[in-house]
C-alpha positions as MATLAB code, in Angstrom:
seq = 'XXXXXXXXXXXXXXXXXXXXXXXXXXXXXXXXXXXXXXXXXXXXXXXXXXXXXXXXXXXXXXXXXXXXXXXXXXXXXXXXXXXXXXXXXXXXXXXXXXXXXXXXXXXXXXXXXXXXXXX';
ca = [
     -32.877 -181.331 -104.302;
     -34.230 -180.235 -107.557;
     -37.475 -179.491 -106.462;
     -36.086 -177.401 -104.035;
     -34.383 -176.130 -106.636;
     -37.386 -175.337 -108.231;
     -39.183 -173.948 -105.019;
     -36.213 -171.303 -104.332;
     -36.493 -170.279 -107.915;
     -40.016 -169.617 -107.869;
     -39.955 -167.203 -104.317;
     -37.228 -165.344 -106.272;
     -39.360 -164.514 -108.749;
     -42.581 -163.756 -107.236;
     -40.128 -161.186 -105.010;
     -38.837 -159.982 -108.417;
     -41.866 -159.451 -109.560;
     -43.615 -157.507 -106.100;
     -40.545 -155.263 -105.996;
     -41.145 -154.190 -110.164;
     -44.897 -153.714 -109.131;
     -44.186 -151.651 -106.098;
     -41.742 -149.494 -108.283;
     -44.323 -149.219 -110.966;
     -47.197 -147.846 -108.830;
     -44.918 -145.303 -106.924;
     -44.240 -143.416 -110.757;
     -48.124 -143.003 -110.776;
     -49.394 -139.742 -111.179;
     -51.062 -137.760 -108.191;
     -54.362 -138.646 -108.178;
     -55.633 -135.713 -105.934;
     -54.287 -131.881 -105.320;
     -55.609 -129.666 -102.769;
     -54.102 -126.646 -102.696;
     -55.336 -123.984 -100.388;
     -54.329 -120.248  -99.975;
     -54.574 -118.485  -96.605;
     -55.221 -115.261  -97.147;
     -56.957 -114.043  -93.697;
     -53.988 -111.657  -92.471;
     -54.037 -109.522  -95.897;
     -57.703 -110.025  -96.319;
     -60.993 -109.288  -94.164;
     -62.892 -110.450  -97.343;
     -61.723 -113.463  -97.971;
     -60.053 -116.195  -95.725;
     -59.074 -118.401  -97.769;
     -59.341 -119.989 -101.498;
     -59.167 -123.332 -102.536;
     -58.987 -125.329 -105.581;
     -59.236 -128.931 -105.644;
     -60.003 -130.166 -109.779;
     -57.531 -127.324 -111.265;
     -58.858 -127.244 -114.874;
     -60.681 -124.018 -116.699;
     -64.559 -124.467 -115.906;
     -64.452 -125.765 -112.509;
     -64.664 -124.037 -109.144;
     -62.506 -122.638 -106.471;
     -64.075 -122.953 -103.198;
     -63.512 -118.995 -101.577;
     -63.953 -118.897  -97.967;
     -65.108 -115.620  -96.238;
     -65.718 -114.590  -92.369;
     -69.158 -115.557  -92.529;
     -70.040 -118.185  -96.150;
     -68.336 -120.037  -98.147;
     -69.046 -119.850 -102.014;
     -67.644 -120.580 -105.360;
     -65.393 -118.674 -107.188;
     -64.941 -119.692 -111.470;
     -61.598 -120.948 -113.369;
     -61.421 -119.110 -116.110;
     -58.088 -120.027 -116.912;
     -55.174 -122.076 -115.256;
     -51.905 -123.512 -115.922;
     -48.654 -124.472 -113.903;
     -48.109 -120.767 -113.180;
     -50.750 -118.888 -112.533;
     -54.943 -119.410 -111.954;
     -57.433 -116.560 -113.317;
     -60.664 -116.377 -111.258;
     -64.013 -115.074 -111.364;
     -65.979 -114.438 -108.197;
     -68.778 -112.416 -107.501;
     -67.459 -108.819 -109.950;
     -64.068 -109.326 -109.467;
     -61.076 -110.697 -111.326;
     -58.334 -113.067 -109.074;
     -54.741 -113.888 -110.737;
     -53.079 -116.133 -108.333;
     -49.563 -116.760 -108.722;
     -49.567 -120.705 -107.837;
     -46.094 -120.579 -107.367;
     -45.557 -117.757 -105.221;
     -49.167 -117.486 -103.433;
     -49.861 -114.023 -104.749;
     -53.007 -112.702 -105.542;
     -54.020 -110.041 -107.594;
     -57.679 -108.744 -107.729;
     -59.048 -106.267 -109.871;
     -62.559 -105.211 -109.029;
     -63.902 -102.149 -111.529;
     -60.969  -99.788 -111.204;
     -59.672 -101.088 -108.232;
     -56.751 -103.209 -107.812;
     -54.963 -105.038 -105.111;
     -51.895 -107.320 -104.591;
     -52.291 -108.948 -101.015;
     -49.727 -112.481 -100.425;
     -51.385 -115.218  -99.138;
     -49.420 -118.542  -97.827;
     -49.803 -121.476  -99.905;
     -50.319 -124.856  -98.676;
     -50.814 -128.179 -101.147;
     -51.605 -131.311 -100.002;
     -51.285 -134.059 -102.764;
     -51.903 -138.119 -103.280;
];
């Protein structure tokens, strides 16, 4: 009987302790972000931009028509992403999709649809 006891006691707290664990890894941060903005029916330029490691210094993958290249982070926060590809300037809103570029003295706002796919 008291070894039984002892037996019950011990499944309870191996559950315990799998249920704690479980909660503990589902509060971990995302460990990858891929957020992609579809620009192709403003844009017969670009098709779409991506950004995978969202930190000043990396790349943005920019997808035309016919290549794909890579476009600079020059700056980036929650808000908006600053990018430098080829002469031209690219403020994305992150929250909104909306891109501005500024190329010389041209300028133009085109909204693109947003997509983010996270792990």
């Amino acid at each position: 009987m008291i070894r039984r006891a002892k037996q019950d006691s011990g499944k309870i707290k191996a559950a315990t302790h799998l249920l704690f664990l479980i909660c503990l890894c589902s509060c971990l941060p995302e460990r990858f972000r891929h957020e992609k903005y579809d620009c192709s029916g403003s844009l017969q330029t670009i098709n779409t931009i991506v950004i995978n490691k969202a930190k000043t210094g990396n790349h943005a993958k920019v997808v035309s028509p016919t290549s794909e290249t890579e476009a600079n982070i020059t700056q980036i926060d929650e808000q908006t992403a600053w990018l430098t590809y080829k002469n031209m300037q690219m403020k994305i809103n992150r929250k909104t999709g909306t891109m501005t570029m500024v190329q010389g003295t041209q300028y133009r706002k085109v909204s693109c649809k947003k997509t983010v796919f996270t792990m």
